[in-house]
N, C-alpha and C positions, 0 to 999 in steps of 0.2 A: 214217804211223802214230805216235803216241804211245807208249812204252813205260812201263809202272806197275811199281812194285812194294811189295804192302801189307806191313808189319810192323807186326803187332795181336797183343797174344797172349790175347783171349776169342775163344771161337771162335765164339761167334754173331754176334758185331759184326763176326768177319772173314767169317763168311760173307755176310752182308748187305752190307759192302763191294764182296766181289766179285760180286755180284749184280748191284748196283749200275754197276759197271764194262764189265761184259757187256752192256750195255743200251748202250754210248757204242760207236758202229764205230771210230771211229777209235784206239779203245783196245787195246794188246796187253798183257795181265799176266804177267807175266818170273818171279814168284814171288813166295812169301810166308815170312814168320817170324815166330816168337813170342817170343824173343828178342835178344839184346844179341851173344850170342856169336854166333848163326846168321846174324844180321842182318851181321854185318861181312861176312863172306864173301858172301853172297846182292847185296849192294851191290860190293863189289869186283869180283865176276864180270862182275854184268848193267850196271854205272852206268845207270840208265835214266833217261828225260827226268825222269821226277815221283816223288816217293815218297811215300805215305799210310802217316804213322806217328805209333803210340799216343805219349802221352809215358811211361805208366808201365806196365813189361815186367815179365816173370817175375824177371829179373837184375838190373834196373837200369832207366833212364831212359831216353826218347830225346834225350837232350841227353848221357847218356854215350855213348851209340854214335858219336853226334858229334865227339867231343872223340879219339874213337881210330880214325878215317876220314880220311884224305888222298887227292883233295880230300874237303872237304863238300860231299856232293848241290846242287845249283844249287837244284831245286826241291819243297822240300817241301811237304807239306800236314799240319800237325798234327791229330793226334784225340784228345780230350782229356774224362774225364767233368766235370774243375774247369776252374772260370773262374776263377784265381786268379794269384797272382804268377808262375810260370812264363809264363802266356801275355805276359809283357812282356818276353823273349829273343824269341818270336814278333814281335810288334811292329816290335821294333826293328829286325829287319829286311823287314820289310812284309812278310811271307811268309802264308798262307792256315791258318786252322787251321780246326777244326768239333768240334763239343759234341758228346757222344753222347748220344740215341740219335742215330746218322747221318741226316741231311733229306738225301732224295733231289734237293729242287730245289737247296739249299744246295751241294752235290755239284756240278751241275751250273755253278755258278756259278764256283765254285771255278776245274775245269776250264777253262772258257771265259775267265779273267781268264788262266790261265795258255796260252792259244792263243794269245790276244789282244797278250799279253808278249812270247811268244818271238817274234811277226811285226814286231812294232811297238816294242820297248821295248830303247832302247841301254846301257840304265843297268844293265840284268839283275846282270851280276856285281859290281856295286857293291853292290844288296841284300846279297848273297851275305856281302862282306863286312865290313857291317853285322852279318849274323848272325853272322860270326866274332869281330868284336868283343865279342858284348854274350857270348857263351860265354864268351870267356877274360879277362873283365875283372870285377871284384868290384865298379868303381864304380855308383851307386846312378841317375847320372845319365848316358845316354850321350851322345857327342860329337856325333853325328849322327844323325837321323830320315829316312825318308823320306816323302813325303807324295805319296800314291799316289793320284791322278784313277781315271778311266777305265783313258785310254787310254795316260796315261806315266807316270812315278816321278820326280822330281826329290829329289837327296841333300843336306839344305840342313845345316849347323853349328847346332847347338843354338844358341850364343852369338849368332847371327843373328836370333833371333828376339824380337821387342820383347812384343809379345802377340797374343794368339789372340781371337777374338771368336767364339761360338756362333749359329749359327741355325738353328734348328732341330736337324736331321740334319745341318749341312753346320757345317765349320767357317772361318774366316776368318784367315788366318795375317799377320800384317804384319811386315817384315822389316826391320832396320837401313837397308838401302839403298833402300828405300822402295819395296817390293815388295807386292805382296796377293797372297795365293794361296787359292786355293778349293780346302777338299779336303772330299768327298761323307763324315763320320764327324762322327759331334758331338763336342760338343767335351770331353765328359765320356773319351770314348777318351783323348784327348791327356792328361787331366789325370793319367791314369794313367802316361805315359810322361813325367812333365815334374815329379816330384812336388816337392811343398814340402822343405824353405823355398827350392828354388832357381823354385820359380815358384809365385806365390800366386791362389787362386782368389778375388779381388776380390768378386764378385758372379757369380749364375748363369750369365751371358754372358761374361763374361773371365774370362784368366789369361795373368801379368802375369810377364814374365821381370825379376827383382828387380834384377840388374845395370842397368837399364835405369831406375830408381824414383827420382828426384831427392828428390822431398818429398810433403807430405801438406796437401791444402786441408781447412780447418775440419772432420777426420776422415771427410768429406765422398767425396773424390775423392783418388785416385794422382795426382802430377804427375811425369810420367816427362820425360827429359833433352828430348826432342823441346818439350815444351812441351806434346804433350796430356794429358787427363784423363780418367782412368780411374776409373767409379763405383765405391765399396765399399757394399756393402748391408749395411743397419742389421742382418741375421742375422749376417753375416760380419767385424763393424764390429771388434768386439774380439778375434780370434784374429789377422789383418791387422795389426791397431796393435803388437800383442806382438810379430810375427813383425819388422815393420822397427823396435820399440825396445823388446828385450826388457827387464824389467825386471830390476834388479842383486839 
């Protein structure tokens, strides 16, 4: 059995949570909170495998309750009504979150990425502290990503990464040591956790870790240290040229 425990504090979104919850057998709900102060205790008692929690509480945040929890939960699942800069602590440590109003199938998904992990996935407490990172740290850029397939997590150095290539839904990672990794998010996700000036979005389809940026062909193309070349497109021609030679 799986044990859950939501901390939401609208009550109609918690109740359709647990609705929701009730429908999966393998599921046991340990309890619930609407707060920050409740929620310490109710987590200290039960530690339970998963926790479904709102980011913004009657008292405060779910990223405060964090910060006054030792450990932090292994596995969350954020709920969140904003798509906005907080969901990049989520990110950074590859962890599950969901928009409200809560999608039943979405739910489902969620759940089963997090079965799927605990059976299969050695990297688990490395996410974990990924997410401890990107809480206690103010920098803008973090050290490490994970790039989460299916069916494993692999923890790679930011500084490892040369550029990224989009296609579609999927994005295309290529590495210092001459790696490719395929991870199923386009690449507009990543541009989010990667942001400029320390990685420039070249053209639609790339972005282009700057360390890595030797020169510039006829404003044309990146010539990065490797020797390849990386298009910039005629939209993105002059925010690009500024960013590697800004003007005095």
């Amino acid at each position: 059995m799986i044990s859950v425990v939501v901390i939401e504090d609208e009550p109609a979104i918690r109740k359709e949570i647990i609705y929701l919850l009730e429908q999966e057998p393998d599921l046991v709900l340990l309890g619930w909170s609407d707060s920050v102060r409740t929620a310490i205790s109710l987590l200290e008692e039960h530690q339970p495998d998963v926790v479904l929690m709102d980011i913004q509480l009657r008292d405060g945040t779910g990223f405060d309750l964090l910060k006054k929890i030792e450990p932090i939960p292994q596995n969350i699942i954020f709920i969140t009504a904003y798509n906005n800069f907080a969901i990049k602590a989520i990110k950074y440590g590859a962890l599950d979150y969901l928009l409200k109003p809560i999608d039943q199938t979405e739910l489902k998904e969620s759940l089963s990425r997090f079965r799927r992990r605990r059976e299969n996935n050695p990297q688990w407490m490395q996410q974990l502290s990924l997410t401890q990172e990107s809480l206690s740290s103010d920098k803008e850029l973090p050290e490490r990503i994970a790039l989460n397939s299916v069916n494993n997590v692999r923890i790679i150095s930011v500084t490892d990464i040369v550029y990224c290539k989009g296609d579609g839904p999927y994005t295309f990672f290529f590495l210092q040591d001459g790696r490719k990794e395929l991870i199923s998010k386009p690449l507009k996700y990543y541009e989010e956790l990667l942001p400029s000036p320390y990685f420039l979005r070249t053209h639609q389809s790339y972005l282009v870790n700057r360390r890595y940026v030797s020169g510039v062909n006829r404003s044309e193309y990146i010539i990065l240290k490797n020797n390849e070349e990386i298009p910039i497109s005629l939209r993105r021609k002059n925010f690009v040229l500024n960013q590697l030679f800004p003007k005095q």
